[in-house]
N, C-alpha and C positions, 0 to 999 in steps of 0.2 A: 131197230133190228136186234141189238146186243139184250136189250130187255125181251125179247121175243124168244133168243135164245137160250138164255137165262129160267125161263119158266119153262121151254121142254126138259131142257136138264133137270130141273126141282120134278117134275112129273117121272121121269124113267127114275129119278133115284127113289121116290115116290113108290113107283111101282117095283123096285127092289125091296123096298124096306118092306113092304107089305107082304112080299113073298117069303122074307125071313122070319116075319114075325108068326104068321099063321094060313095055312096053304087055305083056309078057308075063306081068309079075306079077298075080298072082290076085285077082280083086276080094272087097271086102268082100261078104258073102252078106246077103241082106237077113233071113235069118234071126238074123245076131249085132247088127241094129241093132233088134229088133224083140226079140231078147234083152235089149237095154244098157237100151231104154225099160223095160221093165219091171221090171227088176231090183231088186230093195229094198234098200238099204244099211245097214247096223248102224253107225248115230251114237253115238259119247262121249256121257254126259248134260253137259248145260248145266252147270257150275258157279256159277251163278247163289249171291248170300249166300240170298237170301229164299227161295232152293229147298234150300238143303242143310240133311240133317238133322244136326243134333247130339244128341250123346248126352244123355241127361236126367243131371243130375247128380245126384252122391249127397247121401242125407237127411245132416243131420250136424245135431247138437243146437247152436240157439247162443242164448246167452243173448239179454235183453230188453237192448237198448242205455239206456245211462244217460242219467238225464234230466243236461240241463246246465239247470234252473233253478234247480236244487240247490248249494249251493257243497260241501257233500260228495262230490256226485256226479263237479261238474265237477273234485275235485284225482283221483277215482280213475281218471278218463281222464285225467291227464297224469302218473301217477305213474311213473316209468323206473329208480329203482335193483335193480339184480342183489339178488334176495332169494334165492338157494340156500341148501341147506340148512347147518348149520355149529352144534353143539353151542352154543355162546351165544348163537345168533343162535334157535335153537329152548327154549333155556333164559325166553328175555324171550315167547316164544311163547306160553309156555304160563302166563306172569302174566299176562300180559292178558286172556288168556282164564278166566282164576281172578278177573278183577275186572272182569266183564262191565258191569257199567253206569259203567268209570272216562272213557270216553270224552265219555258224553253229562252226566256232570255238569262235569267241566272244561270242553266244549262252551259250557254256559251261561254260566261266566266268559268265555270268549273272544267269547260273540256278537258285542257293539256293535264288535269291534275286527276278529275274522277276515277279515270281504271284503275290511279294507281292506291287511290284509296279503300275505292271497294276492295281491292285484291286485300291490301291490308287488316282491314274487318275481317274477310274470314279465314286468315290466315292466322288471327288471334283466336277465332274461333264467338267471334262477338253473331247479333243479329244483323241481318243485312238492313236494319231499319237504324244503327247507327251511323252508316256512311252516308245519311241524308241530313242529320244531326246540322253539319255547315250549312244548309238551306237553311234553317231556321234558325241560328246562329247568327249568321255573320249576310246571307245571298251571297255566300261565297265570296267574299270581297277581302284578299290576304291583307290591308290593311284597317279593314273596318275597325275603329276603335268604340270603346261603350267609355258611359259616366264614372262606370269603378275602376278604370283603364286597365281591360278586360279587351286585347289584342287578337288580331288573326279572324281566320275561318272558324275558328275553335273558340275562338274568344277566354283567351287563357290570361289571368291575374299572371303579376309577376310573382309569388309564391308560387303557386302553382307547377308554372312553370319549368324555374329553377326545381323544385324538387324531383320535375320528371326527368329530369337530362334537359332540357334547353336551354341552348348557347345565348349570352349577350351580352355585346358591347358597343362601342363608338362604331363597332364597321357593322354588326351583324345583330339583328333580333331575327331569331329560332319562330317566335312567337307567328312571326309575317311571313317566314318558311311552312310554307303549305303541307312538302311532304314531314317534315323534322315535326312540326306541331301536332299533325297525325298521331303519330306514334309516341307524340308525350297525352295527348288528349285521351288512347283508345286503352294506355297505360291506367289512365286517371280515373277512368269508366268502369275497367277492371276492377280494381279497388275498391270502388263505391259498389260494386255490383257484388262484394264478394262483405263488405260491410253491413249490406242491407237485404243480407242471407236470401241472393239470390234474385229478389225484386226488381225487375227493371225500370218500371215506373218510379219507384223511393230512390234508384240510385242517377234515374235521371234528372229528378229533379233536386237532387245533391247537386248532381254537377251543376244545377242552374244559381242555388240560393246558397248554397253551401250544406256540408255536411248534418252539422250541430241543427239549424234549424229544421231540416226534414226530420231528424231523430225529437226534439221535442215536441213537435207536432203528431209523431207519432205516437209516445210518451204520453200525452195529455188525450187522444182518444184513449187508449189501453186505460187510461185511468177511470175515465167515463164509460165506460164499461160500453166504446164508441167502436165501429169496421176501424182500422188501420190501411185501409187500403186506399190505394192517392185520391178516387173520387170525393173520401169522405175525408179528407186532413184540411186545416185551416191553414195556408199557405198564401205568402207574398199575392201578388194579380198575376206581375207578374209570373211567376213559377205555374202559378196556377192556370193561365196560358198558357206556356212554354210547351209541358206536356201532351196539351191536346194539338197542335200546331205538327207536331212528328206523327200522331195518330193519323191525326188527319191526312195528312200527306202519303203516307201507307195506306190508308183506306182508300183513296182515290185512286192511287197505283193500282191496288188490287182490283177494283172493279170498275174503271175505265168506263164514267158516265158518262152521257151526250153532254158534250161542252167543255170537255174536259180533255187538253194537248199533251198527249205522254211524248216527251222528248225522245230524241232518237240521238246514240255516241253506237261507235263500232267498240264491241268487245273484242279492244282488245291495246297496246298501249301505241299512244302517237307521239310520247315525249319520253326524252330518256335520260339518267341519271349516268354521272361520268364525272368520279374523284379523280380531280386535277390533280393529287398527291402533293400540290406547293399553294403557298400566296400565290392570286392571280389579280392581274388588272382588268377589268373588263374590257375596254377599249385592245386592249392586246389579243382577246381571247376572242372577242367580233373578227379582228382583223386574220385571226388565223384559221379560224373555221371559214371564214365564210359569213355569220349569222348578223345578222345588227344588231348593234348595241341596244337600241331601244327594245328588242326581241327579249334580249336576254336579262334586261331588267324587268321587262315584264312578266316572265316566266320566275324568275327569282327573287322579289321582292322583298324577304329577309336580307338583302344586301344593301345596306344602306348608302355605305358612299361608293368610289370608284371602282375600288378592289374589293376583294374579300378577306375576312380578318385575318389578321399574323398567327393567332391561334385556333383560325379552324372555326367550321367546318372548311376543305376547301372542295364541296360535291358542286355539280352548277346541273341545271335541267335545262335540256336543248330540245330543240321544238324537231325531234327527228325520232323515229320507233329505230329498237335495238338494232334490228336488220340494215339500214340504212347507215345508222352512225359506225358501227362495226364496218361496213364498205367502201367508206369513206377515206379520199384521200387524208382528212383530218385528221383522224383515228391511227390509220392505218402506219403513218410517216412517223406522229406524235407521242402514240399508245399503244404500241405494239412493236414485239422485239420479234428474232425468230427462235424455235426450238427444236433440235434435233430428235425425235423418238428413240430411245435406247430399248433394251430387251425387258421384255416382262411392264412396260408401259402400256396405263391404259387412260382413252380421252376423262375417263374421270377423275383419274391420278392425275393428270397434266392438269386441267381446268380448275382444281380443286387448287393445285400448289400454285397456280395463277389468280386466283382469286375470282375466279369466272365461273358461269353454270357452262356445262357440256353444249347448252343449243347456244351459248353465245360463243364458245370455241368452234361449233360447227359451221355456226353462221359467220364467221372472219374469215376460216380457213373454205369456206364453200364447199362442205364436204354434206353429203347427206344420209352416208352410213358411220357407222361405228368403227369401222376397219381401219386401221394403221399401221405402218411397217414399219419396221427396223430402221433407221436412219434417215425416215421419211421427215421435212423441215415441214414444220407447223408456227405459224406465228399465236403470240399469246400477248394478252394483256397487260402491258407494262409501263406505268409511269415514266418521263423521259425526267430524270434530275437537270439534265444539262439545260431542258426547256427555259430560256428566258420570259416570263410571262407578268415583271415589273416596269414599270417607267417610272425611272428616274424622276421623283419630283422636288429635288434638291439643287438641280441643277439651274431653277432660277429660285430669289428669294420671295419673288411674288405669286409661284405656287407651291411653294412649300407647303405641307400638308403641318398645321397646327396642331400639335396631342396636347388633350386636354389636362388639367391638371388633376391630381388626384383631390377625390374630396374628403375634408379631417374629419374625424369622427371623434366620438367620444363614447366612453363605454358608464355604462347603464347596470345594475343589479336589480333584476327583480327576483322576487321571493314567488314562489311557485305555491298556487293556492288551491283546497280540495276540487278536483272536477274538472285542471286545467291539462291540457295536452301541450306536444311540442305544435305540433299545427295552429292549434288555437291562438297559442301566446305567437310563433310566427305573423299568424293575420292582425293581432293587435299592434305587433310592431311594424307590420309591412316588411316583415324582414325574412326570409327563406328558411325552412328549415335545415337544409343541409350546414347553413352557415351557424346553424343554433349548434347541431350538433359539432360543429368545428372549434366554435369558440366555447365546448365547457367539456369537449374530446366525452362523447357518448356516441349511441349505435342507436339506430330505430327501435332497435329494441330494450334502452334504458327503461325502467320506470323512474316515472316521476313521482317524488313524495312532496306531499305536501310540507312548506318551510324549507325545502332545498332552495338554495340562489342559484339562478343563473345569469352566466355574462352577456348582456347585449351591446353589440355597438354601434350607433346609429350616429348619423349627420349631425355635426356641430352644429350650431345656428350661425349665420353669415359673423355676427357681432360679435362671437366666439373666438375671432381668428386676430383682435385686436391686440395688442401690447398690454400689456399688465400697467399702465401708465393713464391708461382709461379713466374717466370720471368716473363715480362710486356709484352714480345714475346709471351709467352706460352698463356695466356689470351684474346689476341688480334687473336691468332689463333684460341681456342676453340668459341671464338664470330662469327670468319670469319663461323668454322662448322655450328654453330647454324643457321645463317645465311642461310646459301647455304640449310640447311632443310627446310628450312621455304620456302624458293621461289620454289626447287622444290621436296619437300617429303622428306619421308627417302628414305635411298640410299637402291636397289634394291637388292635384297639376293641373292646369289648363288643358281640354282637348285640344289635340291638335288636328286638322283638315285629312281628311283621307286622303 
């Protein structure tokens, strides 16, 4: 209609201009205005969103989305490593698929510990295909020991170890500490990942054979003018397994073949971590929770004998989720004091100066807003000092708890040669690098030059520890021991039984 009226207007202006111009020019006929009114015009359609049609889309089959209250569930929605196909990487395929129920019985050793792992992972920000690492490690077994006595879930040398932070002594290996091992392992991961510019494949099987060899092998393809990348490097069996064994196991997560048993854990934590702040007895700490003794050695197996060390750690892991142990008369009596609200307080200022998250100050105090008043009494997290949690084992001479003696050392010069690192020389003497660095007072970040000395101190040999009154045989023997440690280690332990 607007376009309708639009053209009688152009027409009577039409017919003005035409009468300005020349009286002879021909008038509009009343028949083309009587045309223009009536005229019907062919409009564009509107392209309006809520008028256009779109095409129906096509049917396409798509699976049921995964539950995330599952912690199964929720690693097979973040699992991301490249699983193509590749003769060893289909060779570990088809074992796992020949021992259908191996997932859901190691599952059960990992429960009390799994969520707190995964969470771990990607709170470093690692792949969720790390936090399966233990399954092919260890089957999750916190004492599993290997031939290079290579310890834990993680299966961590004592090098290693020691230079991630992990504790050990007569009462406590860190190593057999599930959650502690974690976090020296995903440290050690880091590293190798951040050495081998990013590669997770190179920096995983670092972790497996050691550093130094995956870089030579990389090394000697580059040179062969060979891929560098893991399928094509000439590497140990085992390593060379190792890596398809974690593929594998994410390949099968992800696509969930016939015959094939995805374990089922609730996302979310069923065991909870709870610094005693003193030496504890276990027997003491059974009898005051509630828990059994055999529980809590089971749950904590870096604990080696009754108690737990004079220097710590003194964290213990109870078979109880935060909400429960926070309600707990155990908790409640032992671990918590009260706290008055003063002005301008908030539950994150309180929890924060309590050493507590906000939902575990809400979940003690049973609150389920944020709201607080003025003088309102809130309990908080608080170590009790006065806790008696030793038993006396002096009290007879026949349990007296024996400390071992120390063992003598003797120190060692080596001369540092092109190509060698602190690491390096660490694993030839089986000796830690923090202690390298202690004993010649440097920083991770010295350089080493070549013909620099440094001091090692390592294990006398038993024959060492005799009188100077010795046969001139006897001495020239304990030199020959000395000797023969120095060029190749100390001599290798006996496994011991899991």
């Amino acid at each position: 209609m607007n376009r309708v009226l639009i053209q009688l207007s152009g027409l009577i202006i039409l017919t003005m201009l035409s009468g300005c111009k020349s009286s002879s020019s021909p008038q509009v006929s009343r028949q083309a205005i009587l045309s223009a009114l009536t005229q019907v015009p062919v409009e564009k359609p509107v392209t309006s969103p809520a008028i256009v049609e779109v095409e129906p889309p096509k049917i396409t089959t798509v699976k049921a989305p995964l539950r995330d209250d599952d912690l199964w569930q929720h690693i097979r929605q973040k699992l991301s490593f490249n699983t193509a196909s590749h003769p060893r990487l289909d060779k570990r395929i088809k074992w796992y698929l020949s021992q259908p129920n191996y997932l859901n019985v190691v599952n059960k050793r990992a429960a009390p510990y799994f969520y707190h792992v995964v969470k771990k992972v990607e709170r470093k920000g690692l792949p969720i295909e790390i936090a399966l690492l233990p399954f092919v490690e260890s089957d999750f077994r916190p004492k599993a020991k290997s031939q290079q006595n290579a310890v834990g879930v993680w299966q961590l040398v004592d090098a290693t170890a020691y230079h991630f932070g992990i504790k050990k002594d007569e009462w406590y290996d860190g190593r057999q500490d599930v959650l502690a091992s974690t976090d020296a392992a995903l440290d050690y991961l880091l590293y190798l990942h951040e050495r081998f510019d990013g590669d997770w494949l190179h920096a995983l099987a670092a972790y497996n054979s050691g550093e130094g060899r995956v870089k030579k092998a990389i090394a000697k393809n580059r040179k062969a003018g060979k891929s560098t990348h893991f399928w094509h490097l000439t590497l140990p069996k085992e390593t060379a397994d190792y890596v398809p064994k974690l593929l594998a196991l994410s390949h099968l997560l992800k696509t969930s073949p016939k015959g094939f048993k995805v374990p089922s854990l609730p996302n979310k934590a069923t065991t909870s971590i709870l610094d005693i702040g003193q030496q504890f007895d276990v027997n003491q700490l059974a009898k005051l929770s509630g828990i059994k003794k055999r529980q809590l050695y089971a749950l904590n197996q870096g604990i080696l004998k009754h108690r737990s060390s004079p220097n710590g750690p003194h964290k213990v892991l109870l078979p109880l989720s935060e909400q429960a142990l926070l309600k707990s008369a155990f908790f409640r009596e032992n671990f918590s004091q009260g706290y008055t609200v003063k002005a301008n307080d908030t539950l994150y200022r309180i929890a924060l100066n309590a050493g507590m998250s906000v939902s575990a100050l809400k979940a003690l105090n049973n609150k389920r807003s944020d709201l607080i008043r003025v003088g309102e009494k809130l309990l908080v997290s608080e170590s009790n000092e006065q806790l008696d949690l030793l038993i006396d084992y002096d009290v007879s001479p026949y349990i007296k708890e024996i400390k071992a003696k120390p063992i003598p050392q003797v120190e060692h010069h080596h001369t540092i040669k092109q190509g060698e690192s602190l690491w390096t020389i660490s694993r030839h003497y089986k000796v830690a690098v923090k202690d390298l660095l202690n004993w010649n007072s440097l920083t991770a970040q010295s350089l080493l030059k070549p013909g620099k000395v440094l001091m090692v101190f390592l294990p006398a040999p038993a024959a060492l520890k005799s009188n100077k009154t010795q046969p001139a045989s006897s001495s020239i023997s304990s030199i020959e021991a000395l000797q023969s440690i120095l060029r190749h280690g100390k001599p290798k332990q006996s496994e011991s039984p899991n």
